[in-house]
C-alpha positions as CSV (number, residue, x, y, z in Angstrom):
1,X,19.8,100.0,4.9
2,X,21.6,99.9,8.4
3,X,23.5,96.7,7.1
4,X,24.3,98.4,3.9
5,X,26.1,101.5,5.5
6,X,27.4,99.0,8.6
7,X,29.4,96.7,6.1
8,X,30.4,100.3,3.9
9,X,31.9,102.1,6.8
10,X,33.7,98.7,7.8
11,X,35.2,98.0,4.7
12,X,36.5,101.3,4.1
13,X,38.6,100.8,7.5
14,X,39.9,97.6,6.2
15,X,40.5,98.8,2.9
16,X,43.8,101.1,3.9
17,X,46.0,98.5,1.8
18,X,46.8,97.8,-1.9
19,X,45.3,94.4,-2.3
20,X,42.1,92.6,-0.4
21,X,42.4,88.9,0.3
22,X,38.7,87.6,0.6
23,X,36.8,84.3,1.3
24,X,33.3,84.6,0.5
25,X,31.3,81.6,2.6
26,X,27.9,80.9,1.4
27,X,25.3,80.0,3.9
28,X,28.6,78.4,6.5
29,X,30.1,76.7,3.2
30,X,33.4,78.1,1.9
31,X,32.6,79.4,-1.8
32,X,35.7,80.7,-3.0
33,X,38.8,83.2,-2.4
34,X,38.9,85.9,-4.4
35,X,42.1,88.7,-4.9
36,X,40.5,92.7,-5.2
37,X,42.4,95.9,-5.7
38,X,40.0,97.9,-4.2
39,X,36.6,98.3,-2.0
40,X,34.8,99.1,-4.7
41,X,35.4,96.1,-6.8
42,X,34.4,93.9,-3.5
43,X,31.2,95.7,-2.9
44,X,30.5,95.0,-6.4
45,X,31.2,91.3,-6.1
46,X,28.6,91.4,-3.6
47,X,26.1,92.9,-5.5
48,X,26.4,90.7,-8.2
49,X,26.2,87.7,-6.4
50,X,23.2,89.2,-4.9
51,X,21.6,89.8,-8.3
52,X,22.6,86.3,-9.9
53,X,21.3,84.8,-6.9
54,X,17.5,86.8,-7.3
55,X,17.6,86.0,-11.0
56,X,17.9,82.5,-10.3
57,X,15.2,82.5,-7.9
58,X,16.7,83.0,-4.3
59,X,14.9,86.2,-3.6
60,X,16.2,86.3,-0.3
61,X,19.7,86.4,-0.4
62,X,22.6,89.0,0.6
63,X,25.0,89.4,2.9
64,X,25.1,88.7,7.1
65,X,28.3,90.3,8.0
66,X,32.0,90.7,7.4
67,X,35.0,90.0,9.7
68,X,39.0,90.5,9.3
69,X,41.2,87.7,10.2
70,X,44.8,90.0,9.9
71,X,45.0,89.9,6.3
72,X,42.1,88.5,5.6
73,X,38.7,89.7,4.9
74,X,35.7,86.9,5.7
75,X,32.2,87.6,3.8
76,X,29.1,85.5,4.6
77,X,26.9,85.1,2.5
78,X,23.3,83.7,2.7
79,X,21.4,81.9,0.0
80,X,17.8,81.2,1.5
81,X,15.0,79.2,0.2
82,X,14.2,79.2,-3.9
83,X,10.8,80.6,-4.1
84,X,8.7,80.9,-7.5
85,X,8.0,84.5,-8.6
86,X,4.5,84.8,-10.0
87,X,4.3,88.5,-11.2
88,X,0.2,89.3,-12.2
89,X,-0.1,90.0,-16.0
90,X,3.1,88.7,-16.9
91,X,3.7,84.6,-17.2
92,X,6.7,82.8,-17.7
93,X,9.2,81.2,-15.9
94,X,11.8,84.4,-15.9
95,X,10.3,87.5,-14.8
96,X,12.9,89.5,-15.5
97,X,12.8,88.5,-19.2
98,X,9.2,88.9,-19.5
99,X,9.8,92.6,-18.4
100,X,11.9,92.9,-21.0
101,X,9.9,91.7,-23.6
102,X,7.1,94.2,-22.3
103,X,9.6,97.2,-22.3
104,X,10.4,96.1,-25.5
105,X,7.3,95.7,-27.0
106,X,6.8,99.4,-26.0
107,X,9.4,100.7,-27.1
108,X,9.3,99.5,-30.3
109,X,5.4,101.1,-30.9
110,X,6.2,104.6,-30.1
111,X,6.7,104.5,-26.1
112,X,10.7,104.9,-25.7
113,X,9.9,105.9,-22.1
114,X,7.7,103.3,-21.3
115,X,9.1,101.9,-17.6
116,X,7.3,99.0,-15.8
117,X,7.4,98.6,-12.2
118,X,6.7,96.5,-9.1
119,X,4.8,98.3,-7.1
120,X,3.7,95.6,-4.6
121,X,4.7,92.0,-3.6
122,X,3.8,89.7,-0.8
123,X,4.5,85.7,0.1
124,X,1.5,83.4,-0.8
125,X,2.2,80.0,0.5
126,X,5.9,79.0,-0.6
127,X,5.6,81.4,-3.7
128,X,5.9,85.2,-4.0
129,X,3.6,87.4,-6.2
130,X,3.7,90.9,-7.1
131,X,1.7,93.3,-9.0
132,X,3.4,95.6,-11.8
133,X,2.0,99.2,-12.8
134,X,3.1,100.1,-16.3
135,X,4.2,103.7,-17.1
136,X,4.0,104.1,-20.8
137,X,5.3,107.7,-21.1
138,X,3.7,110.2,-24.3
139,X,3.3,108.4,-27.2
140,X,6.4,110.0,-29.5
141,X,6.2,109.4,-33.4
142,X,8.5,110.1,-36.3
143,X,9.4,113.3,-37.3
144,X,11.9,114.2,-40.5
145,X,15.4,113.9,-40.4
146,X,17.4,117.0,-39.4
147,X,20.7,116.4,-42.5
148,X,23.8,118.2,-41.3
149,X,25.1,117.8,-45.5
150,X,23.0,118.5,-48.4
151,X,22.3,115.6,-49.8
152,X,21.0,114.2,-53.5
153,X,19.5,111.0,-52.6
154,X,16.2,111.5,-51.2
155,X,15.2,111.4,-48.4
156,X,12.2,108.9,-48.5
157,X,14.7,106.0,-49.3
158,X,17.1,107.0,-46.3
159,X,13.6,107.0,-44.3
160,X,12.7,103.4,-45.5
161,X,16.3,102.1,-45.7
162,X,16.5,103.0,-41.7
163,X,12.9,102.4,-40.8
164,X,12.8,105.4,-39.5
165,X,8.4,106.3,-41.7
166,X,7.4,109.6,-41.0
167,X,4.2,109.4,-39.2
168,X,4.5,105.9,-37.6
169,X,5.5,105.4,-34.1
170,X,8.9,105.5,-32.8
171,X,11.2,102.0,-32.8
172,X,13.3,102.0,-29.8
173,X,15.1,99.0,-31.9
174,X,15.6,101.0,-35.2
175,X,17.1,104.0,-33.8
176,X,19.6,101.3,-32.2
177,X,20.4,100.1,-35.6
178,X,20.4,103.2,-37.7
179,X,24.3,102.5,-38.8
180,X,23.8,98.7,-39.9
181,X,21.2,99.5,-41.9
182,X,23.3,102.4,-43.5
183,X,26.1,99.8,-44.0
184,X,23.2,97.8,-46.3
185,X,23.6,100.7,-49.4
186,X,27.1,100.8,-50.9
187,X,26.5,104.5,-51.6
188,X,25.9,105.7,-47.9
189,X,27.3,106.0,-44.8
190,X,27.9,108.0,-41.4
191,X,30.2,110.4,-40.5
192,X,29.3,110.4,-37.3
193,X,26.9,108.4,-34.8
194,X,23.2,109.2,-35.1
195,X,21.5,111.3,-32.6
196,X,17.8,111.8,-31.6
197,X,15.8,114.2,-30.2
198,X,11.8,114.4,-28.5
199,X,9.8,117.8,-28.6
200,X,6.3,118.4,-28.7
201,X,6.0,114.3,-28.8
202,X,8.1,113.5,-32.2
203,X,11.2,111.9,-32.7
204,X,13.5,113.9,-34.8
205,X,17.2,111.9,-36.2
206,X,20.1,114.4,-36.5
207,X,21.9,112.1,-39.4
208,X,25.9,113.3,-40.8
209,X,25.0,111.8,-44.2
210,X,28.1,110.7,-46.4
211,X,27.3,110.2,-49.9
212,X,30.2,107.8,-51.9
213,X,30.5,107.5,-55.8
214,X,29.8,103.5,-55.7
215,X,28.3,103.2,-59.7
216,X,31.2,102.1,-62.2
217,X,32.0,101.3,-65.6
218,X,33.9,98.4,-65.8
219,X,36.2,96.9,-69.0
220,X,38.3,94.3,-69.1
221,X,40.7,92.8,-71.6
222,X,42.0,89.4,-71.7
223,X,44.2,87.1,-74.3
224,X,43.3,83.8,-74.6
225,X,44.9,80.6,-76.6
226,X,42.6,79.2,-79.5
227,X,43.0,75.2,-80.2
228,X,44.8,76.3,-83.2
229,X,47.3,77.7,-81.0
230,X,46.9,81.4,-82.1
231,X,45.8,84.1,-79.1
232,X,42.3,86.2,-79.9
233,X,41.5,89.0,-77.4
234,X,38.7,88.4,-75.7
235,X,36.6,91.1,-73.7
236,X,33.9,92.2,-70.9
237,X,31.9,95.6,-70.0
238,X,30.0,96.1,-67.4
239,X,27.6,99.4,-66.1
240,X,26.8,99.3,-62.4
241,X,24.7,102.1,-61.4
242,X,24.4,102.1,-57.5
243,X,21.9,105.4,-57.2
244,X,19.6,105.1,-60.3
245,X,17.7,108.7,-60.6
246,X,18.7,108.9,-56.5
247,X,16.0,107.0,-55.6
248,X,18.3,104.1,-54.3
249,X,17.5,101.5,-57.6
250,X,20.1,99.6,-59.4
251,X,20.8,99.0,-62.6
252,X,23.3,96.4,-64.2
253,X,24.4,95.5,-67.4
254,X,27.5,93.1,-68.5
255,X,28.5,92.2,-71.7
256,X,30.8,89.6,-72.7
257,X,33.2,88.3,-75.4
258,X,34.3,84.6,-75.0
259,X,35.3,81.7,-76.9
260,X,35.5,82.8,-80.4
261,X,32.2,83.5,-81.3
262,X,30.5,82.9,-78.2
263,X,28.7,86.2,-76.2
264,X,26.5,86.7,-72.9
265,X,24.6,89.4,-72.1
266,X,23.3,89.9,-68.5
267,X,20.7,92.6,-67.2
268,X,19.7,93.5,-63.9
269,X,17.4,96.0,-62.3
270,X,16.4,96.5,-58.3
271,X,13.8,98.7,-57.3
272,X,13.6,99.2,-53.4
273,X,11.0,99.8,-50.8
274,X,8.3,99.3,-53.6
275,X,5.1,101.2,-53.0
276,X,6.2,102.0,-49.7
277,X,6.4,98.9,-48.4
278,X,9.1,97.1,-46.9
279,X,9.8,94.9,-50.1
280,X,12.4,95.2,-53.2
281,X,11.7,93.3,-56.5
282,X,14.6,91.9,-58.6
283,X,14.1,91.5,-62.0
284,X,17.3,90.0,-64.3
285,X,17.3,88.9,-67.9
286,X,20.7,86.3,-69.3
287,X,21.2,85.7,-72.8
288,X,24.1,83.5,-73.6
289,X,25.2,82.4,-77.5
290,X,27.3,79.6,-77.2
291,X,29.0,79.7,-80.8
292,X,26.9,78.8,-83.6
293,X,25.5,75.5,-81.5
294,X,23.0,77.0,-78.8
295,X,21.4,80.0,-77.5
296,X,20.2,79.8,-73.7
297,X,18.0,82.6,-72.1
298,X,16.6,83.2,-68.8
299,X,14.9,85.2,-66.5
300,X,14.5,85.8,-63.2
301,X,12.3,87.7,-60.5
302,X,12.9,87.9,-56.7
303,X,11.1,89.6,-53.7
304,X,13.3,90.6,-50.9
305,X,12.9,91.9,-47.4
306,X,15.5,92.3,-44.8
307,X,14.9,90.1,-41.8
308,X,17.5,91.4,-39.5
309,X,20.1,94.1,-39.6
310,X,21.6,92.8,-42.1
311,X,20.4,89.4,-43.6
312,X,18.3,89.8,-46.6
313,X,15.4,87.0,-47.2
314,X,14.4,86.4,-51.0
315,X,11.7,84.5,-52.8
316,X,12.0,84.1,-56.7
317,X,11.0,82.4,-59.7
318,X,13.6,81.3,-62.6
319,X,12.4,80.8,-66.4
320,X,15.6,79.2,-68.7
321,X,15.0,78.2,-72.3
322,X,17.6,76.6,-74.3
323,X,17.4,76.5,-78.1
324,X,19.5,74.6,-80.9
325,X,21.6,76.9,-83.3
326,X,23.0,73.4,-84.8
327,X,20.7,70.2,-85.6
328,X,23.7,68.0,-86.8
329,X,23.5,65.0,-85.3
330,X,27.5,64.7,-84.5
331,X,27.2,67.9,-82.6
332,X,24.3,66.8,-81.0
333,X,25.8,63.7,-80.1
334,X,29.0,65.1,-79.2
335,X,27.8,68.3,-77.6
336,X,25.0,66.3,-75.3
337,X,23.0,69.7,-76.0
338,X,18.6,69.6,-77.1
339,X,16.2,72.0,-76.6
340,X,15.0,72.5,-73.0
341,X,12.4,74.7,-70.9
342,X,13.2,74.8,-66.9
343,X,11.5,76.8,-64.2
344,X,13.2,76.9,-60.7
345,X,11.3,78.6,-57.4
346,X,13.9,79.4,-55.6
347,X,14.9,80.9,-51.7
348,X,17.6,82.9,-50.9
349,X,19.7,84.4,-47.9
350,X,22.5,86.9,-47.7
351,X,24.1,89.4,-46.0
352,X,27.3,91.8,-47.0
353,X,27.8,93.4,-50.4
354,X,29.9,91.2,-52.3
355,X,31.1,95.3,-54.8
356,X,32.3,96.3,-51.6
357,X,35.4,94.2,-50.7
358,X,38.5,95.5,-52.6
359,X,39.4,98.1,-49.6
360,X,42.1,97.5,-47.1
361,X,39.3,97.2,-44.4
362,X,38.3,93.6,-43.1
363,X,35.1,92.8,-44.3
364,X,32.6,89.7,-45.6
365,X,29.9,89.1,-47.5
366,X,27.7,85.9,-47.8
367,X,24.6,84.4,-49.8
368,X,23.1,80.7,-50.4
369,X,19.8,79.6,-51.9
370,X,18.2,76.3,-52.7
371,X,16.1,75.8,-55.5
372,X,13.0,73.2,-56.8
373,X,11.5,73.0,-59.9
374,X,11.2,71.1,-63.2
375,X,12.4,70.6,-66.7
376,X,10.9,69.8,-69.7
377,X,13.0,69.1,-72.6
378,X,11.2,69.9,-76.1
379,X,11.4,68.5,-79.2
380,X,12.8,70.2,-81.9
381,X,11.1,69.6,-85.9
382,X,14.5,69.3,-87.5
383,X,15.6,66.9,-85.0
384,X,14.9,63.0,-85.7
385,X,12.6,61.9,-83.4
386,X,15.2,59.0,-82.4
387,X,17.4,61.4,-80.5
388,X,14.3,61.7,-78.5
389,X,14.1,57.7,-77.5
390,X,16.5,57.3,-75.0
391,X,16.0,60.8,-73.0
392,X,13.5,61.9,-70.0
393,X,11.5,64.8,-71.6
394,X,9.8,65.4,-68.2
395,X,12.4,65.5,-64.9
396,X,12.3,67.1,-61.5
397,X,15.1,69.8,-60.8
398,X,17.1,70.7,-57.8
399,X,19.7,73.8,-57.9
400,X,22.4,75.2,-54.5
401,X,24.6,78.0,-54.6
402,X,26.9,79.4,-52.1
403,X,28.9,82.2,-52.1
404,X,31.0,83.6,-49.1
405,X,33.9,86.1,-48.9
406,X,35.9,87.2,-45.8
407,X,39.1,89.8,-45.4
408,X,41.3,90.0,-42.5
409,X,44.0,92.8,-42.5
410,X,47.1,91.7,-40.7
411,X,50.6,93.5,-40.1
412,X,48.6,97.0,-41.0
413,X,49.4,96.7,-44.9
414,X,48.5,93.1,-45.3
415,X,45.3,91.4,-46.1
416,X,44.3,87.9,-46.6
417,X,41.3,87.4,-49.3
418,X,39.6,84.1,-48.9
419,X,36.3,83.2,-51.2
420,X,34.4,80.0,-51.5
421,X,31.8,79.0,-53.8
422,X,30.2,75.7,-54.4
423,X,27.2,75.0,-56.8
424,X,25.2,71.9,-57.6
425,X,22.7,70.9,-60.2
426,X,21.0,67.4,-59.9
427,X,19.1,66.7,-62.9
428,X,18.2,63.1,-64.6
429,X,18.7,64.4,-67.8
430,X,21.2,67.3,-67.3
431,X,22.5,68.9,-70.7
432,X,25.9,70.9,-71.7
433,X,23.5,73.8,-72.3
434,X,22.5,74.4,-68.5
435,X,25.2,73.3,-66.7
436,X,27.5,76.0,-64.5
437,X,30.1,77.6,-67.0
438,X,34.0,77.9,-65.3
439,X,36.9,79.6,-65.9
440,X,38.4,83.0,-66.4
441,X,39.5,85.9,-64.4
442,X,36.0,85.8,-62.5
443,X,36.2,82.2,-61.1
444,X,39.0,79.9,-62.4
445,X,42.2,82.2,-63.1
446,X,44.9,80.9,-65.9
447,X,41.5,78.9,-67.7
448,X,39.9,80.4,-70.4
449,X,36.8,82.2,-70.2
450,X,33.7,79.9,-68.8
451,X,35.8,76.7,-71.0
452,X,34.4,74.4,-68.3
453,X,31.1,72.6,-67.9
454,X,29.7,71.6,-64.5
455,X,27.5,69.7,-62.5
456,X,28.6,70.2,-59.3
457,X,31.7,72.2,-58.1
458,X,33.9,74.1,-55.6
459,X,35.8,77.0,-56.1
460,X,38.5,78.5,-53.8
461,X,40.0,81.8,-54.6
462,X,42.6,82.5,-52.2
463,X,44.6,85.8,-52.3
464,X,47.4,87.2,-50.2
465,X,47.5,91.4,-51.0
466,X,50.2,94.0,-50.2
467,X,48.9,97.5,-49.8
468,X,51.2,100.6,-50.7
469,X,48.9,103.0,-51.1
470,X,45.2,103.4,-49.6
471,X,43.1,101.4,-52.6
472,X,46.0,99.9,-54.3
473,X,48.1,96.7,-53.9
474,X,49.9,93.9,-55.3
475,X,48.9,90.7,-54.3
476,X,49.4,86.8,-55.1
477,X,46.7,84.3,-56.0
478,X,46.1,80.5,-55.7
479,X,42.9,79.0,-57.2
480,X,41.3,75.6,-56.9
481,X,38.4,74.2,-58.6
482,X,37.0,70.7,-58.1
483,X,34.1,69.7,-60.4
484,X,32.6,67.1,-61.9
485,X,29.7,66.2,-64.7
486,X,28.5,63.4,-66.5
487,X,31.6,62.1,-68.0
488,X,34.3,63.9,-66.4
489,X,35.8,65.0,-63.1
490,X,39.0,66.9,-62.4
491,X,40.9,69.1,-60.4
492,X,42.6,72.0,-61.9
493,X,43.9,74.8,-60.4
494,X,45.4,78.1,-61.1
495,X,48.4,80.2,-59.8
496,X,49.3,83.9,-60.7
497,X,50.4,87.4,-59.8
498,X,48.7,90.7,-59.9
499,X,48.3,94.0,-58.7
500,X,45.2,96.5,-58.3
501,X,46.2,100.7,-59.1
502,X,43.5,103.5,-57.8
503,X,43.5,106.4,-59.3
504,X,41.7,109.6,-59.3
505,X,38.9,108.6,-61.5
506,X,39.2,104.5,-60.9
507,X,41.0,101.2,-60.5
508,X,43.3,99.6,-63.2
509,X,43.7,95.9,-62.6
510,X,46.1,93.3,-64.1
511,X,46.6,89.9,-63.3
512,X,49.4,86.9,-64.9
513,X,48.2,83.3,-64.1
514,X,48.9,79.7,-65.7
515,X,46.9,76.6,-65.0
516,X,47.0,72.8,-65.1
517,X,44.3,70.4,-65.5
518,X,44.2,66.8,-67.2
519,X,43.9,68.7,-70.1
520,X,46.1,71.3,-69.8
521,X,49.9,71.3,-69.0
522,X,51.3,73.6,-66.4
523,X,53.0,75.7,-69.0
524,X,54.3,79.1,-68.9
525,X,53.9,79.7,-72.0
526,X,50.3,79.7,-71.8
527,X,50.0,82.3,-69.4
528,X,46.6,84.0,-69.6
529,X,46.6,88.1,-69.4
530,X,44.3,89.9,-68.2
531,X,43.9,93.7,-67.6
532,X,40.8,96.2,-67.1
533,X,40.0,99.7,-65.9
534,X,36.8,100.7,-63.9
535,X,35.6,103.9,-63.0
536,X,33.3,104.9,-60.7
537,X,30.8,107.8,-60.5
């Protein structure tokens, strides 16, 4: 302590100029020369070396003394011998870390004040050893959340969506984290940090809830070139409710208009925090009518759980059925299409909300899953059994997806829009009526609507946007698709303008593109439109 207030005093009468010249010499050996503005940031120099030093085992070091040579200030330092720390009750190598882990461990089951000391240590030998005396602190659980807004949703999914069970013990960890966690819901978010408060051994969260309209209704229009060269109008709606019965459950519904004849229908449904627990089920159901030559249904059920902050972990199980609309053999044989039954198990990461990226913020959104499983394809009476010969009714299945998104805003008003998907589908005995379907204003702009097949492919979307309001911008687009199946591999892409309005009760979006491929001409003339409205609520 002597030493300590010694080397102050001293270097506060050295320290009457601007700038500090120092060599630090450690145990006789020059270390280094360092340039400080102040005393200040010398002492803590010092102390960090000091600290460094310790956690890497050289309990005894510090400082021996100071001297000024004119303009310069001399520090020795001293090292010592490295020692092994061996604190009772705690093993590891690092026991600083393993303290940690203990405060942690207490913090996060209802002791936020939990402290653990050394209260003795002495040398053994070449090794040091200590004993620690834990101070846990009252046990504090979880008490309701104090709302300064009235809110709709209720309360028990905020508690679950934040961890934050009324009744359990108090997470140190969860309190930390109470605004990712709000960032997970597309309806929710902070006004203001959250704040907590202990009395009468309770934890009570004083949360500035802000409640956003994030459901919409969504249609959009498009014109698309028949082979007979006239245009049809072709169409898509889609219901996206964010806060079913404001319980925090989501409920989709798109319906689609391709192709002539050709129509998919998609349903969703998400109920969190099930029972209580920690887990939300996914349920979806696709029906697609492929003209008058197949129909192809599935359906699909996922568990999920969050694993971190952010990053969701799901589990799920995929049933597809195809089924011939058309037994002619040319169609058969020209279509490569039979009647199939496939089930996929299936494991799937993401993080990000993929509804929640056209805003001028930067933001990202991410998900990939992997699937195994098999296929059996069945035959059909009014089939000949020939067709049957030469295929594999019984095959193994293998199915990856990736999606990720990322938005930078640059030069205030700009933004760059980059997206990347890639799927894959390895089969022995693949068919037209399973594979990916690409094109349109949701994957391939300038193509018509889902007009390619696919075995494996990679889509990148990249858009350059111009805001000139707060929600609305123009912006230019460049898409490229490689694929490949079967008998055919390409790579098209397409090329177009747009912009996106908001308005008081929505968004109004129109896009120009053209495309080329080896099948179709770069021709301006065959510009696709496409416009829709959604509205949110």
């Amino acid at each position: 302590m002597q030493r300590s207030l010694f080397l102050l005093f001293f270097l506060i009468a050295f320290c009457s100029r601007s700038q500090i010249s120092t060599s630090f010499f450690i145990d006789g050996v020059l270390d280094g020369k360092e340039t400080f503005d102040d005393t200040l940031q010398v002492i803590d120099y010092i102390e960090s070396y000091k600290l460094n030093a310790i956690s890497n085992g050289f309990y005894f070091a510090g400082i021996d003394s100071m001297k000024s040579d004119g303009e310069l200030l001399i520090v020795y330092l001293h090292q010592g011998e490295k020692r092994k720390f061996e604190l009772q009750g705690y093993g590891g190598k690092n026991v600083r870390k393993s303290l940690g882990r203990r405060i942690d461990y207490l913090s996060n089951r209802g002791y936020p004040f939990a402290n653990v000391r050394i209260d003795s240590t002495w040398i053994s030998g070449e090794n040091i050893k200590g004993i620690a005396v834990e101070e846990k602190g009252p046990y504090i659980v979880n008490d309701s959340a104090f709302f300064f807004q009235d809110i709709k949703t209720e309360p028990g999914y905020i508690y679950h969506l934040i961890e934050h069970i009324v009744g359990e013990p108090f997470k140190e960890t969860a309190y930390r984290k109470v605004n990712a966690r709000i960032n997970r819901s597309s309806f929710l978010g902070l006004r203001r940090p959250v704040d907590v408060s202990f009395q009468d051994e309770k934890a009570k969260l004083y949360l500035d809830i802000e409640e956003n309209e994030s459901s919409s209704f969504e249609g959009v229009l498009g014109l698309q070139q028949e082979g007979s060269g006239s245009s049809t109008v072709i169409g898509n709606l889609n219901l996206n409710v964010q806060n079913l019965f404001r319980s925090g459950k989501e409920l989709g519904i798109n319906w689609e208009s391709f192709a002539g004849g050709s129509q998919e229908l998609d349903l969703s449904y998400s109920h969190p925090f099930i029972l209580g627990s920690r887990l939300t089920p996914y349920f979806a159901f696709d029906l697609l009518k492929q003209d008058s030559i197949f129909l192809k249904r599935s359906s699909r059920i996922d568990i999920g759980t969050y694993i971190s902050s952010d990053l969701e972990l799901r589990l799920g199980y995929r049933r597809s059925t195809g089924s011939l609309l058309s037994t002619n053999a040319t169609t058969l044989a020209n279509e490569d299409i039979a009647d199939y039954t496939s089930e996929l198990y299936s494991i799937k990461l993401s993080t990000g909300r993929f509804n929640q990226l056209n805003n001028r913020n930067s933001s990202q959104a991410f998900s990939t899953s992997v699937g195994l499983g098999s296929k059996r394809i069945d035959n059909n009476l009014s089939v000949a059994d020939s067709f049957y010969d030469t295929l594999q009714l019984s095959t193994d299945l293998f199915r990856f997806d990736l999606r990720a998104v990322i938005n930078r805003e640059f030069f205030r008003r700009q933004q760059f829009s980059q997206e990347l998907e890639i799927g894959i589908i390895e089969n022995d005995e693949l068919l037209n009526n399973e594979r990916y379907r690409l094109g349109g204003l949701g994957s391939l702009r300038g193509f018509n609507e889902k007009f390619l097949f696919a075995d494996k492919f990679v889509l990148s979307r990249t858009e350059f946007r111009s805001f000139f309001e707060k929600g609305s911008y123009i912006y230019l687009f460049y898409d490229q698709l490689l694929y490949r199946n079967d008998h055919f591999s390409d790579a098209p892409f397409g090329t177009g303008l747009g912009f996106l309005l908001s308005t008081l009760s929505g968004q109004f979006n129109f896009a120009l593109a053209v495309g080329r491929s080896k099948s179709q001409p770069l021709d301006f003339s065959n510009m696709k439109a496409h416009f829709g409205y959604t509205t949110t609520f």
